[in-house]
C-alpha positions in Angstrom: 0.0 0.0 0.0 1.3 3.0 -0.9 0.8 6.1 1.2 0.0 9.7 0.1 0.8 13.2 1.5 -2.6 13.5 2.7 -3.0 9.6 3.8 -0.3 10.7 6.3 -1.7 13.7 7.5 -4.6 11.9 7.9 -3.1 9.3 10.1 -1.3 11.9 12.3 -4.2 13.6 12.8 -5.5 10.2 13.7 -3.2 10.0 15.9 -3.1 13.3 17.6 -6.9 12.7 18.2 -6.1 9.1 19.8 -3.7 10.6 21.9 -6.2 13.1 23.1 -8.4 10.5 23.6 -6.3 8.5 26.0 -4.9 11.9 27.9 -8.3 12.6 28.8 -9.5 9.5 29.9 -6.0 9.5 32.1 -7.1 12.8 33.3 -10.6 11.6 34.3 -9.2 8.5 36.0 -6.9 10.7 38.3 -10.0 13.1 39.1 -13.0 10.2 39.9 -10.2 8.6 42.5 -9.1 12.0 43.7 -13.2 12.7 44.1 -13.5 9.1 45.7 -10.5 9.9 48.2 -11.3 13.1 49.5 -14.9 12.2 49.8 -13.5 8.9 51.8 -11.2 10.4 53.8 -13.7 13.8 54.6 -15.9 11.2 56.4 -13.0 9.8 58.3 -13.0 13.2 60.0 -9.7 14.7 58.0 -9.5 18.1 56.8 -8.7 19.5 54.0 -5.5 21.3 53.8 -4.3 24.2 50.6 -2.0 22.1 47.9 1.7 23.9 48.0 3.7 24.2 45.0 6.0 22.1 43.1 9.3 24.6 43.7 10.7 24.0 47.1 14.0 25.7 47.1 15.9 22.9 48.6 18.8 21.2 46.8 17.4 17.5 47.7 15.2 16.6 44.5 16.5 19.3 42.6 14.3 21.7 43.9 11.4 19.7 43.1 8.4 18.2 45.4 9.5 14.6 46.4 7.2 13.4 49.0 4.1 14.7 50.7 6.6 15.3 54.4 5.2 18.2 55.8 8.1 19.9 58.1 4.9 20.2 61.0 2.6 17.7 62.3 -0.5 18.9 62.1 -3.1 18.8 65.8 -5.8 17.6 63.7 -6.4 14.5 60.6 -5.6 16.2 57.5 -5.5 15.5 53.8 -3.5 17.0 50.8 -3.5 16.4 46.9 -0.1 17.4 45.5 2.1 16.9 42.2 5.4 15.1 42.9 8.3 14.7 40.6 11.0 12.8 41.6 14.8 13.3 39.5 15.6 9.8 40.7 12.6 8.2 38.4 14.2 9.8 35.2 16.9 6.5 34.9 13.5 4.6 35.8 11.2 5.5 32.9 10.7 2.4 31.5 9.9 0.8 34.6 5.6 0.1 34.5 4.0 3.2 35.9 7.1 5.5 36.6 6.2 8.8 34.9 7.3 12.2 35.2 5.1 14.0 37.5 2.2 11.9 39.5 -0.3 12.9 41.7 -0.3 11.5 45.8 -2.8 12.0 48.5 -1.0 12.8 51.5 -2.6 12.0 54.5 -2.0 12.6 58.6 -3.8 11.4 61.6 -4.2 12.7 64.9 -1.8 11.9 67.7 -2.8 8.2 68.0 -1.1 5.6 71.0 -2.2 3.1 68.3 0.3 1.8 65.5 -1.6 0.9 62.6 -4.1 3.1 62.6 -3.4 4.9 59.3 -2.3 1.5 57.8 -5.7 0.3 58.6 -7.8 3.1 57.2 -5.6 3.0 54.0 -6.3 -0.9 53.3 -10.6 0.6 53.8 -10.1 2.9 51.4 -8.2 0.3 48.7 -10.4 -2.6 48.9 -13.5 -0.8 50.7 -13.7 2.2 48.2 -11.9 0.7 45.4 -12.5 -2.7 45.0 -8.7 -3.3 44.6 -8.3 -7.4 45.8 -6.5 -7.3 48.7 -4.9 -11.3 48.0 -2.8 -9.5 45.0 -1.2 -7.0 47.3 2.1 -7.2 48.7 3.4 -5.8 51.7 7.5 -4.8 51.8 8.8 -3.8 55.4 10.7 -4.7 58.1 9.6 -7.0 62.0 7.8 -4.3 62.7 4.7 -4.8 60.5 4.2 -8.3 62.0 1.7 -7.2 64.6 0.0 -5.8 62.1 -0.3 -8.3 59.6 -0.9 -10.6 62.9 -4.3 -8.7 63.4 -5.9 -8.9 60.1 -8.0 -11.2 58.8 -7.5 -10.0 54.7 -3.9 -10.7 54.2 -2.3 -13.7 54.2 1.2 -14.7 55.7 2.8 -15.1 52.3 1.8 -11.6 51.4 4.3 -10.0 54.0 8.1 -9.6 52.0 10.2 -8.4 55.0 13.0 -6.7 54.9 15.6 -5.8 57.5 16.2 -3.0 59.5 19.6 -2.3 58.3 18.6 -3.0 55.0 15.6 -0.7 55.1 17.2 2.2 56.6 19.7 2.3 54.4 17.6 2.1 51.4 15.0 4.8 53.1 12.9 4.1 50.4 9.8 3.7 52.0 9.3 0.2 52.4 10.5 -0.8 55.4 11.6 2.7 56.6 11.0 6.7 54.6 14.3 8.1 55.4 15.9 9.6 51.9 19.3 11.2 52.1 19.5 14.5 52.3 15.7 15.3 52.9 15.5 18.5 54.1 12.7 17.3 57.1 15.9 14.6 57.8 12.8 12.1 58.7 13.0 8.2 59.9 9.8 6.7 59.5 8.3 3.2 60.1 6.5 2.3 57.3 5.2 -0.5 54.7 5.1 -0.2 51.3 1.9 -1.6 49.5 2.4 -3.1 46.3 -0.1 -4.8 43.7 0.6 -7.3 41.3 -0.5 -6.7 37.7 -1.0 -10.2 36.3 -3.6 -13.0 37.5 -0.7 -15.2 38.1 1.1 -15.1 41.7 5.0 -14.8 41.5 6.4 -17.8 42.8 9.8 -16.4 43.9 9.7 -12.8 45.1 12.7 -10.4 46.2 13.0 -6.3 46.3 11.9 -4.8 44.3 9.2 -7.1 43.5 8.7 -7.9 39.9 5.4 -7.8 38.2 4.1 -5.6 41.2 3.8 -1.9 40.9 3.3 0.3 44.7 0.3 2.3 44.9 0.3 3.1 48.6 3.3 3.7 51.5 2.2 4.2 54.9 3.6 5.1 58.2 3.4 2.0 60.6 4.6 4.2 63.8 5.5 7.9 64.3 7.1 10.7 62.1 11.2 10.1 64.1 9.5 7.8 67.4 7.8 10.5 68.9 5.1 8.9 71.4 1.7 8.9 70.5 2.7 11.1 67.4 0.5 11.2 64.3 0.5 8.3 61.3 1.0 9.4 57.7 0.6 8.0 54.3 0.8 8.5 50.5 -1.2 7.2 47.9 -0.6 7.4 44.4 -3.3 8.1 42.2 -2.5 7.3 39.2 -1.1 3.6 40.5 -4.3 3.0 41.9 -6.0 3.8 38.2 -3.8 1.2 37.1 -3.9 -1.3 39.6 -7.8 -1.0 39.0 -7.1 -1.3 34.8 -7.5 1.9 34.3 -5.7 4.6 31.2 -2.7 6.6 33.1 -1.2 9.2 31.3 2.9 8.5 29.5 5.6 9.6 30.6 5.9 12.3 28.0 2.5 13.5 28.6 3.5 14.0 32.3 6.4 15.2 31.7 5.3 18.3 29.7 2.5 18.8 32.1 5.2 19.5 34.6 7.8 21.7 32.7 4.4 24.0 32.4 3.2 23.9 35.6 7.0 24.9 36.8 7.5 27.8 34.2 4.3 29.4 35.4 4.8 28.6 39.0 8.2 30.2 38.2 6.4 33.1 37.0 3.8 33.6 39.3 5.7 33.5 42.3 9.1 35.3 41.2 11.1 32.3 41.6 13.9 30.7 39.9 13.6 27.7 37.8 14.6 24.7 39.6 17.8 22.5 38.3 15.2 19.6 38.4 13.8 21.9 35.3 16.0 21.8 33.1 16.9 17.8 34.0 13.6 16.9 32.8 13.6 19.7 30.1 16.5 17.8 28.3 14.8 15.0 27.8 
């Protein structure tokens, strides 16, 4: 078959629509969980609290937003939406569901004597509110989640992939322990990483990072640095649950445009400078 001028034309065209198509579907995706979280959450008593920008002025990340740590605990439950963009994930693009900017619901309890508490809400909202099946998930952390896992009903034994302290800390990557180098908060927080497999078929042989599992969810399994009876936090990530639940996610390129815009006019707006994290993903 031999193609015309206008044959391709018509097929980018095609393709631009298609591409359309999928962004918005993404978008709508992203929005109808963000809807179904705060609405969740909201009658879990949390508040609320204003999104902050991208641009922190710190050199860890590049000056970009890596986490939802807020330098504060708050007195009350809260809940934030914010856009994260991680310089670490740009070696990791072709890694399922790493993309250049992604949207996470940060979320804080009270000052709570109980460990678990947030863990416990989190695992309502997933398989409560979402439907996600809690025999695909997978939970990475260290000892202490055993007491945990020890007290529910909906995950099994197997399901636990534990990790060790020393091991944990020093990866302070949020499944076992959140503890990144450099982070300007400097925090060391007990957590567990929730991950979902993809495929119908269990792994039979798993090790970190586990294969044919993406993580949706990380969540604080004890206080922000040991502080007694200190608040819980968490971080879901919106666009993994819209894929663990089958749903379109936006590329990487998509995101990553989407942020070099919302930068330049944050950049703008506020008088700042652009980050270095700019121009990394900028070259791409």
């Amino acid at each position: 078959m031999t193609l015309s001028r206008r044959s391709l034309i018509g097929l980018s065209i095609a393709g631009a629509a298609a591409m359309t198509v999928h962004s918005a579907a993404a978008q709508e995706s992203t929005e109808e969980i963000r809807d179904s979280a705060r609405t969740f959450f909201k009658g879990q008593g949390f508040r609320e609290v204003p999104d902050h920008g991208i641009i922190t002025g710190h050199d860890f990340n590049h000056g970009l937003l890596h986490d939802v740590i807020h330098p504060q605990a708050f007195p009350k439950a809260t809940m934030g939406f914010r856009l994260i963009a991680r310089t670490g994930d740009i070696d990791e693009i072709n890694r399922p569901g790493v993309l250049a900017s992604f949207h996470v619901l940060g979320l804080q309890t009270g000052p709570s004597p109980d460990p678990g508490t947030m863990f416990d809400l989190v695992m309502d909202f997933l398989v409560n509110q979402r439907n996600l099946d809690p025999a695909r998930m997978l939970f990475v952390s260290t000892e202490m989640f055993r007491p945990i896992l020890g007290r529910r009903d909906d995950i099994a034994a197997e399901q636990f992939l534990e990790r060790t302290v020393a091991e944990a800390e020093a990866a302070g990557d949020g499944s076992g322990v959140f503890a990144p180098s450099g982070h300007p908060y400097d925090p060391k927080i007990p957590t567990a990483g929730i991950y979902y497999r993809l495929s119908e078929t269990p792994s039979t042989e798993l090790s970190y990072p586990p294969e044919g599992y993406i993580e949706i969810a990380e969540v604080a399994i004890g206080p922000f640095n040991g502080a007694p009876d200190g608040p819980e936090g968490a971080g879901i990530g919106l666009e993994r649950v819209a894929m663990a639940e089958g749903r379109p996610i936006p590329d990487f390129e998509d995101t990553r445009l989407n942020l070099l815009r919302i930068i330049e006019d944050e950049a703008r707006r506020e008088g700042k400078p652009l980050p270095p994290g700019y121009a990394m993903f900028a070259s791409l």
